[in-house]
N, CA, C and O atoms as a printed pandas DataFrame, in Angstrom:
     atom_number atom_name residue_name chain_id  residue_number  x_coord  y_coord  z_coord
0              1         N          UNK        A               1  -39.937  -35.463    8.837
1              2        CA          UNK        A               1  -38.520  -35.564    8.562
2              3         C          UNK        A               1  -38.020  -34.185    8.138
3              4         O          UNK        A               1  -38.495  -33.707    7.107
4              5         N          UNK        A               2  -37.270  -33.619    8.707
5              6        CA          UNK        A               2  -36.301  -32.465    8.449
6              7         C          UNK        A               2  -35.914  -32.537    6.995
7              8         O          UNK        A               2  -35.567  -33.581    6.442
8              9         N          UNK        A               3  -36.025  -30.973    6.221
9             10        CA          UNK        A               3  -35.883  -31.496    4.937
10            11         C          UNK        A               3  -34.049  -31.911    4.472
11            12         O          UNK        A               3  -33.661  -32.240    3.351
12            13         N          UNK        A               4  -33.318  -31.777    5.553
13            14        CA          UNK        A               4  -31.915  -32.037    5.228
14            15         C          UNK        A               4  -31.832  -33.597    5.334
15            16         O          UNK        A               4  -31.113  -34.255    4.584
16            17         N          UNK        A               5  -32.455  -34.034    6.113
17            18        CA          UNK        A               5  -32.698  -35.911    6.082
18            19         C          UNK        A               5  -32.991  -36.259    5.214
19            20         O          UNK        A               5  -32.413  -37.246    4.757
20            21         N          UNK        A               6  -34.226  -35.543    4.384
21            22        CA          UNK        A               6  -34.839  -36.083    2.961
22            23         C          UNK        A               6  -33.621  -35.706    2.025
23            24         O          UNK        A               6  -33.203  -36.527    1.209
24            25         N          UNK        A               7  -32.991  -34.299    2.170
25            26        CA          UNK        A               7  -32.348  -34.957    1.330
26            27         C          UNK        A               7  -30.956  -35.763    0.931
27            28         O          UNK        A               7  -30.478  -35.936   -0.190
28            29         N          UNK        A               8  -30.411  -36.247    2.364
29            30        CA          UNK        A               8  -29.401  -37.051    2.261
30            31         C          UNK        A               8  -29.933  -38.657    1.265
31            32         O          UNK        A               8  -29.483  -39.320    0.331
32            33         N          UNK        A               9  -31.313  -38.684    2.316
33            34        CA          UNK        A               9  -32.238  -39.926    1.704
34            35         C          UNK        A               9  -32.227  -40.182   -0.253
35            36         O          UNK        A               9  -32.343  -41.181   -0.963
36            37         N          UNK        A              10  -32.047  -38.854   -0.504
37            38        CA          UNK        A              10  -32.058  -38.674   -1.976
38            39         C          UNK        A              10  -30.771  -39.129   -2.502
39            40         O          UNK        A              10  -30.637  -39.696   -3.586
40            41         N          UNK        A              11  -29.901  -38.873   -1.741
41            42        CA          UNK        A              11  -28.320  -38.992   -2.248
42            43         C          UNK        A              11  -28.126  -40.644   -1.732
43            44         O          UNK        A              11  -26.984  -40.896   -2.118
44            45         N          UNK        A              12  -28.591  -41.727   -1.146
45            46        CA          UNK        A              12  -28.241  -42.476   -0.289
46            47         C          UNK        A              12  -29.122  -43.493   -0.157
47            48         O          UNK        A              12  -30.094  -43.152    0.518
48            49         N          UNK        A              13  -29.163  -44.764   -0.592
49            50        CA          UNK        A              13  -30.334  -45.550   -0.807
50            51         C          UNK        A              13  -29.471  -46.848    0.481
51            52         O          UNK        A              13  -28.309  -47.240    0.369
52            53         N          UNK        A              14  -30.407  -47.246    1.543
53            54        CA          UNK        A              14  -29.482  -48.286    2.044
54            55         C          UNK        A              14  -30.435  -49.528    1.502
55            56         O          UNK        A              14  -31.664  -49.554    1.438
56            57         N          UNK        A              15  -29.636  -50.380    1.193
57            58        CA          UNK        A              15  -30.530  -52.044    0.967
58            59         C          UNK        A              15  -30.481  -52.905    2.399
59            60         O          UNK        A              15  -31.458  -53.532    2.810
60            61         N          UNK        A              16  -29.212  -52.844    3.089
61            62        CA          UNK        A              16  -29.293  -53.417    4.365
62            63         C          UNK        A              16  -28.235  -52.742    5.375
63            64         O          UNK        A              16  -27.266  -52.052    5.059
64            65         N          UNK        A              17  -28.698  -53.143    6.796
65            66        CA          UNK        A              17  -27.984  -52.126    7.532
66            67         C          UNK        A              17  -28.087  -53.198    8.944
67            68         O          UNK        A              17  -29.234  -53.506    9.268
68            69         N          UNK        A              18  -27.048  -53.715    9.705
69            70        CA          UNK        A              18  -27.077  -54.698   10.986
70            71         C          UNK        A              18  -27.153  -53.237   12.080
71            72         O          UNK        A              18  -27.740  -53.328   13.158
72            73         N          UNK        A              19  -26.584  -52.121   11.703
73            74        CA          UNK        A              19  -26.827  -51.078   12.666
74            75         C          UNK        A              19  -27.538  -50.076   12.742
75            76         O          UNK        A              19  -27.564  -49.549   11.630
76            77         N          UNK        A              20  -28.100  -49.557   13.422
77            78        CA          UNK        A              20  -29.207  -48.238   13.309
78            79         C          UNK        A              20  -28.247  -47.031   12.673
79            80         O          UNK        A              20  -27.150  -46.671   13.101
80            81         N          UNK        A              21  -28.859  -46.597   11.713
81            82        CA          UNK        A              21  -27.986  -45.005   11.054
82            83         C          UNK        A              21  -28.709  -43.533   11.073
83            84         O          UNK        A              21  -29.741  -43.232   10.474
84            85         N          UNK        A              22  -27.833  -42.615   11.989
85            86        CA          UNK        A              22  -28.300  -41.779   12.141
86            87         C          UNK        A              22  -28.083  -41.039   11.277
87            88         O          UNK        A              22  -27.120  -41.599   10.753
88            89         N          UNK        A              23  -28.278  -40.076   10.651
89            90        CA          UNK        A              23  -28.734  -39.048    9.474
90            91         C          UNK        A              23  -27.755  -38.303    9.347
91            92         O          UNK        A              23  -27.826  -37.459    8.455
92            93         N          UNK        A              24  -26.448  -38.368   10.241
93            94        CA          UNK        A              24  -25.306  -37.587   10.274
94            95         C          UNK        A              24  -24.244  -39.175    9.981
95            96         O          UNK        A              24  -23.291  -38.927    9.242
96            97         N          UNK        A              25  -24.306  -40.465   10.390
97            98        CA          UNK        A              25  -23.856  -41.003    9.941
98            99         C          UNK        A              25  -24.153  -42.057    8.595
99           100         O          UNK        A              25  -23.520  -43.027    8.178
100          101         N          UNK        A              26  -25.337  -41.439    8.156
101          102        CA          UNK        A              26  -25.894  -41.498    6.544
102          103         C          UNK        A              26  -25.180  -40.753    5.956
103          104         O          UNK        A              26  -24.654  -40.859    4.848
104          105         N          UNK        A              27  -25.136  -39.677    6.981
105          106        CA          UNK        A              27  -23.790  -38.445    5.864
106          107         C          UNK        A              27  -22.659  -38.480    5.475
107          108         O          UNK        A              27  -22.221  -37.972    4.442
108          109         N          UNK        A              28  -21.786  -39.409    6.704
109          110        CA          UNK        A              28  -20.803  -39.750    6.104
110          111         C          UNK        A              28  -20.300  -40.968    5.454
111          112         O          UNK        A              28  -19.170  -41.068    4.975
112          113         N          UNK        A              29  -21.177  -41.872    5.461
113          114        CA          UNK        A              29  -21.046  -42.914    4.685
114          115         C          UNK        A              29  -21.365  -42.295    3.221
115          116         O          UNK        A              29  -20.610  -42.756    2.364
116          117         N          UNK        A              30  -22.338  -41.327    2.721
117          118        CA          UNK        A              30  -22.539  -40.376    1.427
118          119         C          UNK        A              30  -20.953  -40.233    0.920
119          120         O          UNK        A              30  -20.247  -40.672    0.012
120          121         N          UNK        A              31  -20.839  -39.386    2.022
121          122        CA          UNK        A              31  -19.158  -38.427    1.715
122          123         C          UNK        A              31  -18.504  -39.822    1.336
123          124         O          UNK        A              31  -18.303  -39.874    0.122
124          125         N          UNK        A              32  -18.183  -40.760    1.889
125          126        CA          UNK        A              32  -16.953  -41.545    1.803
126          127         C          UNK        A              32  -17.684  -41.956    0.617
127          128         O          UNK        A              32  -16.962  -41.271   -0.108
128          129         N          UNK        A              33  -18.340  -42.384   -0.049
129          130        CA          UNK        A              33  -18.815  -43.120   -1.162
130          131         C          UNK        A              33  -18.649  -41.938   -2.449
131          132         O          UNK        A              33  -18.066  -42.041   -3.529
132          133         N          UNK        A              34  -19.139  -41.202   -2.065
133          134        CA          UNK        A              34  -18.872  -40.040   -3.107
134          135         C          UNK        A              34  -17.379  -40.047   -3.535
135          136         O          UNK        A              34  -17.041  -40.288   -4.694
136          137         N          UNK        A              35  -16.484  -39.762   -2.512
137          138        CA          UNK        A              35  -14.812  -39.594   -2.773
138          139         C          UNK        A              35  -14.677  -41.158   -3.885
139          140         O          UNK        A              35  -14.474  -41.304   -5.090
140          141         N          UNK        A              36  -14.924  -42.165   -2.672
141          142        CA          UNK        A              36  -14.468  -43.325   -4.126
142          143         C          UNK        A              36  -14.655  -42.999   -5.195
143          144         O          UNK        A              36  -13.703  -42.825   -5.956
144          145         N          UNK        A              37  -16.479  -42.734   -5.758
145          146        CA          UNK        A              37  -16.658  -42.599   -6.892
146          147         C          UNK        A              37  -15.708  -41.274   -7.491
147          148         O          UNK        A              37  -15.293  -41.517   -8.625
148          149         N          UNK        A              38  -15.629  -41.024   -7.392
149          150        CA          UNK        A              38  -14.987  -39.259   -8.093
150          151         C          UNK        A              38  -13.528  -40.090   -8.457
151          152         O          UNK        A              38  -13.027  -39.979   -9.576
152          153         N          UNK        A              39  -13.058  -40.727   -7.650
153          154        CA          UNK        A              39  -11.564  -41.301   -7.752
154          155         C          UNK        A              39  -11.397  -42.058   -8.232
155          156         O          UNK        A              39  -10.378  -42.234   -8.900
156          157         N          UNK        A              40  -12.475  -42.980   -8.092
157          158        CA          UNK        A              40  -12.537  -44.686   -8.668
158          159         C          UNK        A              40  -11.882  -45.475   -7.786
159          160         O          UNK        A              40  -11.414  -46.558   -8.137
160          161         N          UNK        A              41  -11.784  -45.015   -6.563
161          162        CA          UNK        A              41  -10.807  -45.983   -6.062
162          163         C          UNK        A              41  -11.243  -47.133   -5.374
163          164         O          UNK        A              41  -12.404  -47.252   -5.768
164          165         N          UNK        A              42  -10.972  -48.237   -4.427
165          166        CA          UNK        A              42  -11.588  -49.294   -3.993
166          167         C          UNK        A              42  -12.192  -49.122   -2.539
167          168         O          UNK        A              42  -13.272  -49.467   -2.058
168          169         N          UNK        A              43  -11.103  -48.468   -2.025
169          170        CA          UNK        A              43  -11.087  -48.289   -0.453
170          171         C          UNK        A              43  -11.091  -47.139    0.132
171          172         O          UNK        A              43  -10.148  -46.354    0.035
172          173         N          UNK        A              44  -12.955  -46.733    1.316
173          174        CA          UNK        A              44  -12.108  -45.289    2.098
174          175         C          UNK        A              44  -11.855  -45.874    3.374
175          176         O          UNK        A              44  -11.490  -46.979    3.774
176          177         N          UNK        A              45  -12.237  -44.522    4.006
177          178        CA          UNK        A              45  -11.847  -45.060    5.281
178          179         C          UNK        A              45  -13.130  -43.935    6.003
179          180         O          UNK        A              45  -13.593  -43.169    5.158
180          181         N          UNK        A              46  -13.669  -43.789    7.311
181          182        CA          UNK        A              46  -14.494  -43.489    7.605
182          183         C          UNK        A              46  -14.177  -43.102    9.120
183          184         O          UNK        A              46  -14.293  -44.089    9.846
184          185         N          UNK        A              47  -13.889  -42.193    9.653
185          186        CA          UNK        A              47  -13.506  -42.206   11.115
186          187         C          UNK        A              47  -14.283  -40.775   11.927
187          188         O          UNK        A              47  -14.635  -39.769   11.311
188          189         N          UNK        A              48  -14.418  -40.954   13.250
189          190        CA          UNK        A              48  -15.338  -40.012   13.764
190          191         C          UNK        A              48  -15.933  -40.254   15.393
191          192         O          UNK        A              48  -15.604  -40.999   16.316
192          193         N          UNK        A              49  -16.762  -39.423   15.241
193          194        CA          UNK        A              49  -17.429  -39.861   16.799
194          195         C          UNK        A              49  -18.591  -40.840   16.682
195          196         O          UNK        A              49  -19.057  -41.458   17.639
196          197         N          UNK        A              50  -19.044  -40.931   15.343
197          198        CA          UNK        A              50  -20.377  -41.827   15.341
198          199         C          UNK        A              50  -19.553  -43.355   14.776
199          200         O          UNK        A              50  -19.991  -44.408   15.240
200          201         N          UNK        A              51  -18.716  -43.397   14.071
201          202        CA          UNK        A              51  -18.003  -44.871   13.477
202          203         C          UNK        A              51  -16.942  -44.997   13.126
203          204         O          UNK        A              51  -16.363  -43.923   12.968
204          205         N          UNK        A              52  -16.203  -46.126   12.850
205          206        CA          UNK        A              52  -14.919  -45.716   12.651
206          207         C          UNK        A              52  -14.906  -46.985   11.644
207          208         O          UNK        A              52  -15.607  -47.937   11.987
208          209         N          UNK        A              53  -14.237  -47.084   10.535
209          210        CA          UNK        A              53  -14.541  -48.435    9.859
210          211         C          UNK        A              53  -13.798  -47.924    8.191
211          212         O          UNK        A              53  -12.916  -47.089    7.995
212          213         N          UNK        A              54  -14.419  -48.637    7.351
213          214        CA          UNK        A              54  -13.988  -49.307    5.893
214          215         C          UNK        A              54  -14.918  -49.011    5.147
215          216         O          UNK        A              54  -16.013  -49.137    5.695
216          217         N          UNK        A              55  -14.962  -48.491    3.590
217          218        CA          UNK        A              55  -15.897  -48.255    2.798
218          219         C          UNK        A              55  -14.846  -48.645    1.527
219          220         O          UNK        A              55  -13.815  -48.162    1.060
220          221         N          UNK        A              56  -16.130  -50.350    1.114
221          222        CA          UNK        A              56  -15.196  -50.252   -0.203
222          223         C          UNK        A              56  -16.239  -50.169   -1.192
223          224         O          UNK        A              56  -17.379  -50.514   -0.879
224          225         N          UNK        A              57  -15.949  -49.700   -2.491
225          226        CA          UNK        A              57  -16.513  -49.174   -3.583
226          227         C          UNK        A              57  -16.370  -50.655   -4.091
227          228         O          UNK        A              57  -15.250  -51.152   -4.210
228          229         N          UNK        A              58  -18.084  -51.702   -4.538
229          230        CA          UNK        A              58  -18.006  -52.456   -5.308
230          231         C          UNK        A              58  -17.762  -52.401   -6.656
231          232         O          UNK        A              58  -17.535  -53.362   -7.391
232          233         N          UNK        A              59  -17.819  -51.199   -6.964
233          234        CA          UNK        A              59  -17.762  -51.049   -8.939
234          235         C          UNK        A              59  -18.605  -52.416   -9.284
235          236         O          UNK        A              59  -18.302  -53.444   -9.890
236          237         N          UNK        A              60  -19.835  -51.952   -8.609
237          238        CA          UNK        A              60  -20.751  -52.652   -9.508
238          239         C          UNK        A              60  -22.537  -51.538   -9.229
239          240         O          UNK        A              60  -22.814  -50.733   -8.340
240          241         N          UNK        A              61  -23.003  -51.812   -9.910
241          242        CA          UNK        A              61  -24.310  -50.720  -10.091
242          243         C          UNK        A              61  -24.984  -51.546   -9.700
243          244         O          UNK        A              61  -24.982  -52.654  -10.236
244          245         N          UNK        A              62  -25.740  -51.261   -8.680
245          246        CA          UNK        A              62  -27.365  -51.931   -7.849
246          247         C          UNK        A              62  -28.659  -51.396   -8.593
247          248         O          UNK        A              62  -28.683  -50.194   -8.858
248          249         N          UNK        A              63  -29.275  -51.850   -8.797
249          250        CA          UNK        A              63  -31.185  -51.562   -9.288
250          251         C          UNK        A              63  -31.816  -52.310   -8.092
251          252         O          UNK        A              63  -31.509  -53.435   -7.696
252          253         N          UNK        A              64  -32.898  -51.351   -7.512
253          254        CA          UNK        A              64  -33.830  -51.765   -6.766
254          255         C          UNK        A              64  -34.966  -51.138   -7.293
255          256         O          UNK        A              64  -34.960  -49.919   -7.468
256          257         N          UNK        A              65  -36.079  -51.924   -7.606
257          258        CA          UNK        A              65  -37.192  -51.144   -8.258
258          259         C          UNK        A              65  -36.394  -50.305   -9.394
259          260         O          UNK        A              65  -35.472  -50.686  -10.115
260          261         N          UNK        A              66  -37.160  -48.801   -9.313
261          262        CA          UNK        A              66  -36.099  -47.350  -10.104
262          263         C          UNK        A              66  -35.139  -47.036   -9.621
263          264         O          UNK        A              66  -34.604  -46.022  -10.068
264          265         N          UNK        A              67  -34.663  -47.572   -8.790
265          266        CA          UNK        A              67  -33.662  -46.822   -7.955
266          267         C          UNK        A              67  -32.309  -47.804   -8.399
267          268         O          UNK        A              67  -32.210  -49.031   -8.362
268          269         N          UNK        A              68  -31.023  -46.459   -8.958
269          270        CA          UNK        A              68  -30.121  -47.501   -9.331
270          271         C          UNK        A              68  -28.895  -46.590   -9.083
271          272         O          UNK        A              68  -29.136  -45.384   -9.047
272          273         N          UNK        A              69  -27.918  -46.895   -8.947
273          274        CA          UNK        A              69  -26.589  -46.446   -8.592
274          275         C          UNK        A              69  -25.448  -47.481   -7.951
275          276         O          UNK        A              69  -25.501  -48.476   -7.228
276          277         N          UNK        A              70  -24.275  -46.635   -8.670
277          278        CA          UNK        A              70  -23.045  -47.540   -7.815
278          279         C          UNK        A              70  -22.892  -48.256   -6.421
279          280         O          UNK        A              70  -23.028  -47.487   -5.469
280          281         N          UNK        A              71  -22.719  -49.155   -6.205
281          282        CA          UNK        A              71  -23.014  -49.827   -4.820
282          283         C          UNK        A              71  -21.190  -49.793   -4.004
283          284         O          UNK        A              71  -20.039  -49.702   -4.431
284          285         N          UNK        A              72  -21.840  -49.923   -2.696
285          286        CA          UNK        A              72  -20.634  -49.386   -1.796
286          287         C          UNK        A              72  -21.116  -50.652   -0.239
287          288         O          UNK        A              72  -22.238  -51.098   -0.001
288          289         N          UNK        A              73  -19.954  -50.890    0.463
289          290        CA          UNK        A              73  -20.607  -51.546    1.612
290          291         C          UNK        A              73  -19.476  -51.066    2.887
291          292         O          UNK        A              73  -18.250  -51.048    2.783
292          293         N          UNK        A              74  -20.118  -50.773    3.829
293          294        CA          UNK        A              74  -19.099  -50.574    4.694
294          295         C          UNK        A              74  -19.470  -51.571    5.900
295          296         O          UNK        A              74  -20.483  -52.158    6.279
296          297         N          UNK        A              75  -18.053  -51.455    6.331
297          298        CA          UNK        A              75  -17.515  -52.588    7.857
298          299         C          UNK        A              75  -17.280  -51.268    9.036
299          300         O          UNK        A              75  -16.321  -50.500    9.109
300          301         N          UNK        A              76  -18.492  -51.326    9.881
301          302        CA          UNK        A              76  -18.079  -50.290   10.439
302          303         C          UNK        A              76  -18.397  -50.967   12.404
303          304         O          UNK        A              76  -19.286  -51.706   12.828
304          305         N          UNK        A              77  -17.052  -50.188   13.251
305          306        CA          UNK        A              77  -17.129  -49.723   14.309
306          307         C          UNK        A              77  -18.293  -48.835   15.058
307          308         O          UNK        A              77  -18.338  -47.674   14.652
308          309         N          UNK        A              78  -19.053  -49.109   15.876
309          310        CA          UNK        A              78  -19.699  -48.239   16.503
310          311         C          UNK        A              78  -20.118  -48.233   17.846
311          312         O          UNK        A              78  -20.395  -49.349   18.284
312          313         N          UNK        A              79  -20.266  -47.096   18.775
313          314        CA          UNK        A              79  -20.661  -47.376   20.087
314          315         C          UNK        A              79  -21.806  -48.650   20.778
315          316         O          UNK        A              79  -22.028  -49.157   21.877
316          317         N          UNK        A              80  -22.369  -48.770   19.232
317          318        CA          UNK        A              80  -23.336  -50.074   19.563
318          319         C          UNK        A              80  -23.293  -51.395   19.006
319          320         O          UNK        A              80  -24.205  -52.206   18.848
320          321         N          UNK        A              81  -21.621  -51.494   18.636
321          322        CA          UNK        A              81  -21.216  -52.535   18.209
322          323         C          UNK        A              81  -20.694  -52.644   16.943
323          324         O          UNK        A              81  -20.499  -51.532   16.453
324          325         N          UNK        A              82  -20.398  -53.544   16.238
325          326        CA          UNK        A              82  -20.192  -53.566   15.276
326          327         C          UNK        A              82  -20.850  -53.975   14.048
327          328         O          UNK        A              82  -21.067  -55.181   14.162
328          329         N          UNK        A              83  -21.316  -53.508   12.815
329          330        CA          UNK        A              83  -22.387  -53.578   12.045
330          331         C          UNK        A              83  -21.318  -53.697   10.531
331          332         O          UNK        A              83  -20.117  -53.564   10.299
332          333         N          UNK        A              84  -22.374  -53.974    9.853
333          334        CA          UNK        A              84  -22.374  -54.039    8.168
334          335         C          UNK        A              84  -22.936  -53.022    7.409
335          336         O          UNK        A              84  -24.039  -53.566    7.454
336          337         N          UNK        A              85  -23.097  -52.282    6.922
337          338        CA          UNK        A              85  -24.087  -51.347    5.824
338          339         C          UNK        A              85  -23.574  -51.763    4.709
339          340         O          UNK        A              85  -22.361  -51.842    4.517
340          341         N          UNK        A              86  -24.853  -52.200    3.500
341          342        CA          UNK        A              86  -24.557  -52.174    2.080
342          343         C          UNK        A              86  -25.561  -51.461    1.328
343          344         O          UNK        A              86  -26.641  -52.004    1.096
344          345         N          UNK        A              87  -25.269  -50.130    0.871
345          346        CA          UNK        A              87  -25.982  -49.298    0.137
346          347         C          UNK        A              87  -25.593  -48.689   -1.294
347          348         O          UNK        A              87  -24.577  -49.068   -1.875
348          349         N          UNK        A              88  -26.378  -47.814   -1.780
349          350        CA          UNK        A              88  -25.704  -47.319   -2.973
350          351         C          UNK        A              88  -25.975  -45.777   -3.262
351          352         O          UNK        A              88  -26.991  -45.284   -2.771
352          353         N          UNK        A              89  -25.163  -45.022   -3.997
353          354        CA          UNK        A              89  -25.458  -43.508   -4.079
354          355         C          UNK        A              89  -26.763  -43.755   -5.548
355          356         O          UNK        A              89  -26.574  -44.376   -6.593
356          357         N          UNK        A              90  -27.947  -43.065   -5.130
357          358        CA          UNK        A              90  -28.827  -42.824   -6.122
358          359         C          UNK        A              90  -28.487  -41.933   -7.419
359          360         O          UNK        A              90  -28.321  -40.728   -7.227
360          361         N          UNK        A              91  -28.361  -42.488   -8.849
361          362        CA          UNK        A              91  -28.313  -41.685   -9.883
362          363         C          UNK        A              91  -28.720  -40.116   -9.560
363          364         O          UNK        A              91  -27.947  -39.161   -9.479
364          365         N          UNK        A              92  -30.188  -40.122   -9.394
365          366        CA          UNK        A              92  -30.179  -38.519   -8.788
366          367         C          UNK        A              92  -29.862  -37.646   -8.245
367          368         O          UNK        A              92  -29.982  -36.448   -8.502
368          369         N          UNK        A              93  -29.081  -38.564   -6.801
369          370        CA          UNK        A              93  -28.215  -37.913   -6.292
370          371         C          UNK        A              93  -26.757  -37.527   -6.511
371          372         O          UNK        A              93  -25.997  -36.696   -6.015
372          373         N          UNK        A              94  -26.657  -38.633   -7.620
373          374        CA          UNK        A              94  -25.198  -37.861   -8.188
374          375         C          UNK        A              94  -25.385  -36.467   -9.141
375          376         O          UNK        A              94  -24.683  -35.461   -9.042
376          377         N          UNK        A              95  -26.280  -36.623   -9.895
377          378        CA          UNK        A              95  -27.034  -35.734  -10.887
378          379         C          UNK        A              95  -27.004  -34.177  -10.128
379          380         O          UNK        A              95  -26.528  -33.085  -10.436
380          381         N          UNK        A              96  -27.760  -34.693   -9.004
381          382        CA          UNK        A              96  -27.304  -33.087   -7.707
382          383         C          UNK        A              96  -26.149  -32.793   -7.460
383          384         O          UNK        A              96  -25.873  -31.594   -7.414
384          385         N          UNK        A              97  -25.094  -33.799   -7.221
385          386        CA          UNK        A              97  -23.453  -33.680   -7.002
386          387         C          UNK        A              97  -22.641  -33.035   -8.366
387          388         O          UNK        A              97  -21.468  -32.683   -8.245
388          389         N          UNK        A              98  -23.274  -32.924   -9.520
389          390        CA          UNK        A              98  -22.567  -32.706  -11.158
390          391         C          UNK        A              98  -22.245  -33.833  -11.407
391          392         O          UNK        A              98  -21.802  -33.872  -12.554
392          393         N          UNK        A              99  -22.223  -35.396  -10.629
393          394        CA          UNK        A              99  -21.956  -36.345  -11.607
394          395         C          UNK        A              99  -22.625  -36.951  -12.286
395          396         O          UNK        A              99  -22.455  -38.171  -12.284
396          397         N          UNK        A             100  -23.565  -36.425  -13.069
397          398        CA          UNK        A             100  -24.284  -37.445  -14.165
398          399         C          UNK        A             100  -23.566  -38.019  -15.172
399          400         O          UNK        A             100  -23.916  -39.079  -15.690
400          401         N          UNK        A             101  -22.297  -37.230  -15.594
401          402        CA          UNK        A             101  -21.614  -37.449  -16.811
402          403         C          UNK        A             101  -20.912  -38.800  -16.715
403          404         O          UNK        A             101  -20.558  -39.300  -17.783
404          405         N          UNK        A             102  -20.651  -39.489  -15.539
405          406        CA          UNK        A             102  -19.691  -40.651  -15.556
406          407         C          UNK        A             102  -20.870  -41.732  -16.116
407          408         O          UNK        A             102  -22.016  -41.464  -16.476
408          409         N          UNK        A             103  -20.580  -42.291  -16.094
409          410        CA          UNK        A             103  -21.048  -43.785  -16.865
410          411         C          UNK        A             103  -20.656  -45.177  -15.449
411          412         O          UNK        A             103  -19.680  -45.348  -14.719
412          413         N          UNK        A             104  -21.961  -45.909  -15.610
413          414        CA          UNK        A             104  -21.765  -46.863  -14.397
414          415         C          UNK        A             104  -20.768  -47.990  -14.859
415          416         O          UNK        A             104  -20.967  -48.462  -15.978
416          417         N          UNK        A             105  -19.764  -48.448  -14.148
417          418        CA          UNK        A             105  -19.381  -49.761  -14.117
418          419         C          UNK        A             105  -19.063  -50.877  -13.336
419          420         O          UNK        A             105  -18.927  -51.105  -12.133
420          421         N          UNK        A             106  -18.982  -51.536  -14.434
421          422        CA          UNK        A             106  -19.279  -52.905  -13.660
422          423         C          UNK        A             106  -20.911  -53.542  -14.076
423          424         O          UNK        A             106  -21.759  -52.656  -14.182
424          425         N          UNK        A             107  -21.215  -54.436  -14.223
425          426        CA          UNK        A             107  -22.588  -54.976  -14.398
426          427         C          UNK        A             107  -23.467  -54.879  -13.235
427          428         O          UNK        A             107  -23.115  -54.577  -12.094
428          429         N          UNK        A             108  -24.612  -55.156  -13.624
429          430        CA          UNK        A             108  -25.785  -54.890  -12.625
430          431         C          UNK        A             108  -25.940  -55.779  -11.488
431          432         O          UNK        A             108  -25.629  -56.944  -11.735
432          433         N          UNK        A             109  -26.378  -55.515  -10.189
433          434        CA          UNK        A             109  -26.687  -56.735   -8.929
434          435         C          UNK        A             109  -27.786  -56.372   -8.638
435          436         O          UNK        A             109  -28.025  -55.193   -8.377
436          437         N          UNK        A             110  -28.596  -57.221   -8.624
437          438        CA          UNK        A             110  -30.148  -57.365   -8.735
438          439         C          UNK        A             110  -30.115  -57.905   -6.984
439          440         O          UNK        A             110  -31.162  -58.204   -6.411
């Protein structure tokens, strides 16, 4: 794995995915999840040559094993149909972004 894959992988935990994600559209599902968080807001939007679709910010924090961060799910458009992704940005990887300082909310989804 290219070390720029590993480290989107760091920023980007998926729990489930109905579509195959390529490592550039891992990237921008990152980006759009990142903007919510920074904003707090509910809804992005996601548009491009790889998908075109919806990213809403659950304001709720996922734990899998160690792995824990704000959870996000997108409804997305793609040349191979149409899919679901529900993932979450990894604490660490916000920690790399400067956001360690926010505080998670919303309660936990196991």
């Amino acid at each position: 794995m290219p070390a720029d894959a590993a480290a989107s992988w760091t920023l980007i935990s998926v729990l489930f995915s109905s579509i195959p994600l390529s490592d550039s559209l891992a990237a921008a599902l990152h980006d759009a999840a990142v903007e919510l968080y920074r904003r707090d807001d509910s809804v992005g939007q996601v548009a491009g040559d790889l998908a075109n679709g919806r990213v809403v910010n659950l304001k709720r924090t996922m734990q899998l094993g160690a792995i824990t961060g704000p959870a996000f799910e997108a409804k997305l458009d793609t040349e191979r149909g149409a899919g679901t992704v529900r993932y979450l940005l990894t604490r660490q990887g916000l920690e790399l972004l400067g956001l360690s300082g926010e505080r998670p909310r919303g309660g936990y989804l196991n």
